[in-house]
N, C-alpha and C positions, 0 to 999 in steps of 0.2 A: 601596476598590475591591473588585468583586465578584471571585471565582475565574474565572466564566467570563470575567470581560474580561480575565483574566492570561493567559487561553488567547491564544496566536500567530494569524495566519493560516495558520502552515505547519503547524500542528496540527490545524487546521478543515480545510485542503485535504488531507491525510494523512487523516483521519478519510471524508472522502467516501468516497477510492481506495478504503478498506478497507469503505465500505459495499457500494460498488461491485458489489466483489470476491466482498461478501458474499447483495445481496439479488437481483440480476440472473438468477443461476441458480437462485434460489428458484422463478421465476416459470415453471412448469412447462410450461402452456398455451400461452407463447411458442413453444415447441421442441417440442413434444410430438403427433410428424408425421413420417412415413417422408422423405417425401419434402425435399427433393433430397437424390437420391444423391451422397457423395463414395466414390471406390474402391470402390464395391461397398457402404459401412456408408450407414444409413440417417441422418435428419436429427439423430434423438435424439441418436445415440451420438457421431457427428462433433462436433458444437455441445458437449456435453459437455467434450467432450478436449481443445474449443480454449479451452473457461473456466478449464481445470487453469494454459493457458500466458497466459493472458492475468490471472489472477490474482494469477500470480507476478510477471508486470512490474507490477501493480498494487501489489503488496506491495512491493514491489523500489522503487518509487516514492516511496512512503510513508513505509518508511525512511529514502529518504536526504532526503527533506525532513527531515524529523525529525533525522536525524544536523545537515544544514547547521543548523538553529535552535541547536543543540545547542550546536556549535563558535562561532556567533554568540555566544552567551550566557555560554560560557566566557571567551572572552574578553574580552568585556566585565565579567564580576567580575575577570581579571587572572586568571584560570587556562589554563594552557596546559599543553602536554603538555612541556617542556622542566622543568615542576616534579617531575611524576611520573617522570619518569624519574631524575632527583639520589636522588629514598630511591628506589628500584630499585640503584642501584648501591653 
């Protein structure tokens, strides 16, 4: 079996979000235009501030797909969190 076929879906789908997240406000030309005004800021500056928030749920997404495969995979080797916690105590 190759690496990349060991890769998940929920890793492939994670992987998008975060290109997402990444290449969209690359794209300069898209945004790069006063117009329409929000509150007085021009189109730049607005569209900017809302890639900061819309980022973050993008990331925010990404992880927790990541965490569910994570916990999937744990428990299917028979690892849980009730082990780690016995040597904690």
């Amino acid at each position: 079996m190759s690496k990349l076929a060991a890769i998940r879906p929920a890793h492939w789908a994670a992987g998008v979000l975060l290109l997402i997240a990444i290449i969209a406000p690359l794209w300069v030309w898209s945004y790069a235009k006063a117009t329409p005004k929000l509150w007085g800021f021009p189109f730049f500056y607005w569209y900017q501030l809302l890639w900061v928030f819309i980022a973050a749920i993008l990331v925010s997404a990404a992880y927790q797909l990541v965490m569910i495969e994570e916990r999937k995979r744990r428990a299917a080797d028979g690892l849980d969190r009730a082990e780690g916690r016995d040597e904690d105590e």
